[in-house]
N, C-alpha and C positions, 0 to 999 in steps of 0.2 A: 984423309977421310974426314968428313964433316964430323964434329961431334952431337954426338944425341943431344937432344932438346928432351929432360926431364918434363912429365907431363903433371901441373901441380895436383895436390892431393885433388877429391872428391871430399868435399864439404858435408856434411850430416849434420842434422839436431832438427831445430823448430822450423826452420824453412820448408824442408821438404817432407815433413811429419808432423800435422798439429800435437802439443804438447795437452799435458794432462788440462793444465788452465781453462787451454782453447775449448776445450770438449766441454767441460764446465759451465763457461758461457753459452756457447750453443745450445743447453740443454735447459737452459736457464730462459732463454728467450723463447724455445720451442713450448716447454712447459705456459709460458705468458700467455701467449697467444690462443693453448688450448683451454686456461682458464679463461677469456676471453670470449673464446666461442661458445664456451659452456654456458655463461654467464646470458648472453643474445639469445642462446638456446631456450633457457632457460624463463626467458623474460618475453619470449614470443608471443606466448598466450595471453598474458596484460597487455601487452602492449594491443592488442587486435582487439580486446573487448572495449564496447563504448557504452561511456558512461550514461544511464538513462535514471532524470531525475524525477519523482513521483511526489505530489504535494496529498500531504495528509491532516486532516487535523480530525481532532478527538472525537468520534461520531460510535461507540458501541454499536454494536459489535465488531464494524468494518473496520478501525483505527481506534485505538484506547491508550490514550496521554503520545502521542507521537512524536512529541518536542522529549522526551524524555531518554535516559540512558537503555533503558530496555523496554520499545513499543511493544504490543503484543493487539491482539485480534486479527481480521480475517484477513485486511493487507498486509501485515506484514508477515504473514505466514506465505500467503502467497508469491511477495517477490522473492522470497526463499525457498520455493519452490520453483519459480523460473529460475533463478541463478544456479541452483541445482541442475537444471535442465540443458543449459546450455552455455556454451563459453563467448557470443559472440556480442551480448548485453551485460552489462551488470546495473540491476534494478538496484536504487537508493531511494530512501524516504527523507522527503524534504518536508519539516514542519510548515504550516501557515495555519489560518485559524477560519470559521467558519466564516465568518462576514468577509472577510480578505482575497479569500480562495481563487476566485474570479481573475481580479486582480495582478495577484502575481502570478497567475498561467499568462496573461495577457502581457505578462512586464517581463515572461522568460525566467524566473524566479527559478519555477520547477516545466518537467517537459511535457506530462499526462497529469490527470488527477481521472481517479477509478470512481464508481457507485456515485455516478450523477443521475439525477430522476430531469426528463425534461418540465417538470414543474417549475421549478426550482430559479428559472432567472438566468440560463447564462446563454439563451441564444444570441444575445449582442454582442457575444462576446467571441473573437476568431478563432477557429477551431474547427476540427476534424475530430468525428465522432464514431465511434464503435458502439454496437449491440453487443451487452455482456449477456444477453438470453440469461441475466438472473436477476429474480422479482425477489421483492419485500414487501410488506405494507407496515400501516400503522395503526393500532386498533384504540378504542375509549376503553379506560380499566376507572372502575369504581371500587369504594369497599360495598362489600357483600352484603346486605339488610337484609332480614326478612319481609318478602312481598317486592323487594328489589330487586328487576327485570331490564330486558333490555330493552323495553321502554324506554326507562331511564335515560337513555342517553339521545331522543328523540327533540329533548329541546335544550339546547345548552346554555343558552344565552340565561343570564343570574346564576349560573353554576357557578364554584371557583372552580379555574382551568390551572392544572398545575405544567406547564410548558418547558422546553429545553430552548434555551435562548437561542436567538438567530435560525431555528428550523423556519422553513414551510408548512406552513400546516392548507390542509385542504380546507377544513370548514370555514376558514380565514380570509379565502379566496386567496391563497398561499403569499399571503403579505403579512410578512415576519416583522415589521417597524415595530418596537417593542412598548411606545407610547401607546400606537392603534390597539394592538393585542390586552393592555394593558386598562385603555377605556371601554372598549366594546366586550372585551371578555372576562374582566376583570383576571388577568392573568398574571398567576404568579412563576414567575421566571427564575429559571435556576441552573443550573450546568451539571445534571445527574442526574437520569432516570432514577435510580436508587432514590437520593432524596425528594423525587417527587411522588414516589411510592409508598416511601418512609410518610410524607407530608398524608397521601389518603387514610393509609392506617392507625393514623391519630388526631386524624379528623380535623384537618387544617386546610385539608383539600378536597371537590367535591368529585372531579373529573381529570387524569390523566390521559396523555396520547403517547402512549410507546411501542419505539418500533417493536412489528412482534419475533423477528428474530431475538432482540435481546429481550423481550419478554421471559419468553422459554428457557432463556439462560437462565435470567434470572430465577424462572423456580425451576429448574434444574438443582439449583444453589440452594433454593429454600423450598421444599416439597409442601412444607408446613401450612409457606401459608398461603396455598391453591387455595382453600376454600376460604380464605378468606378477601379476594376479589372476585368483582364479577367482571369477566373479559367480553365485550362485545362481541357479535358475530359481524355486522357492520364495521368496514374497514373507515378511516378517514382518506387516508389515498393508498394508491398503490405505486413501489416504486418499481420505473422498468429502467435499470440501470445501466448506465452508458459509460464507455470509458471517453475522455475528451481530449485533445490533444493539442499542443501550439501548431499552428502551421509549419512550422518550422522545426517540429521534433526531428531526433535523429534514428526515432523509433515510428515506423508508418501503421497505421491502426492494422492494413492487413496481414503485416506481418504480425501483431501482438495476437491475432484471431490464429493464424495460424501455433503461436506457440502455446496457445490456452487448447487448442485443438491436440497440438502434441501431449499435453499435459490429461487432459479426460481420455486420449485413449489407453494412456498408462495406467487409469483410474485413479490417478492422483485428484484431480479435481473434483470429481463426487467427494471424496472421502472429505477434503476438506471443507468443502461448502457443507457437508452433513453436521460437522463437529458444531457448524453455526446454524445449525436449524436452517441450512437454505437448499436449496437445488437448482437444477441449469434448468430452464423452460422450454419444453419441446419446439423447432425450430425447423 
């Protein structure tokens, strides 16, 4: 009789049963991965908003010190109110300066610049235009005399004109060259409504032109001394403000009409043009 053939053992351990180790790393790699996803997840929303750069320079009430660590007036309340709004822009303020402005929309610098009056000089300049339906003007403020009316302000020329440098002015035939203003009007130029304010009330100056949004602010600020200017009824211009665009923005004027539209029927936008003594113009 043939002898059995012993069949060898059955082998056991880590071959046929991953060991504690193995479990270890798998869980180790599975954990990776779900950090990972988390992370893309996470990051979805930045990633999809585009960046939209806004050129601002110092014009109270709309922009006050813009190159600075904390801008403040009516734009930059504003892009903070779109960025609020939505996730698929984020508005940024890019400094430039008033004589410049033109300029570096034209050189790509920044992609809009907001409260343009078509007075002002930039139709030779390429761009695509939006109606902001929000008006300003700019009024004559004198100090207050007795028998001092708004007559007054009927002939200007031998007045001193107390001016904010590089503006438009209407009575100018809105030619801002600072020599012209400076022969024809004898104009003294300065970078502050305030100090040209300051300049009528101590009688250094005979005739200012401030916008009258920041008029109102301003005696908002100082109640006191209402009576002691006399504010024109007579505008020098009126601004009908346009937002302006590179051709090549990655924001299209009728989508920013659209989001300013989302923005007033949440009554977000009254409230804040109100804060600036302004409002939307019936449209």
């Amino acid at each position: 009789m043939a002898a059995l053939r012993e069949c060898p053992p059955r082998i056991t351990g880590s071959r046929s049963r991953p060991g504690v180790a193995y479990e270890v790393r798998r869980l180790r790699v599975v954990f990776r991965i779900l950090r990972i996803v988390l992370c893309l997840l996470t990051a979805l929303p930045a990633l999809a908003e585009q960046e939209v750069r806004v050129g601002a320079y110092h014009f109270p009430p709309y922009a006050v010190k813009p190159e600075s660590a904390a801008p403040s007036g009516l734009l930059p309340d504003l892009l903070a109110a779109l960025n609020r709004l939505q996730g698929d822009y984020r508005f940024v303020l890019v400094p430039t300066s008033v004589t410049r402005r033109y300029r570096d929309l034209e050189c790509g610098r920044f992609d809009l610049i907001l409260f343009e009056s078509p007075g002002w000089g930039w139709q030779d300049t390429p761009h695509r235009a939006l109606d902001l339906h929000i008006e300003d003007a700019e009024v004559y403020v004198a100090r207050a005399e007795p028998g001092r009316d708004e007559g007054y302000f009927d002939q200007l020329k031998g007045k001193r004109m107390a001016l904010y440098s590089g503006y438009h002015y209407g009575f100018a035939g809105f030619n801002a060259d600072k020599q012209f203003l400076a022969k024809e009007f004898g104009a003294l130029l300065t970078y502050s409504h305030d100090s040209n304010l300051t300049m009528l009330l101590r009688g250094r100056a005979d005739v200012a032109v401030i916008t009258r949004s920041y008029l109102q602010l301003y005696l908002d600020r100082y109640p006191e001394l209402s009576s002691a200017l006399l504010v024109s009824r007579r505008v020098d211009q009126v601004y009908q403000h346009q937002a302006l665009f590179r051709p090549q923005a990655p924001l299209a004027p009728e989508r920013l009409a659209e989001l300013l539209l989302a923005l007033n029927s949440q009554g977000q936008l009254d409230d804040l043009l109100g804060r600036y003594h302004l409002a939307l113009v019936p449209h």
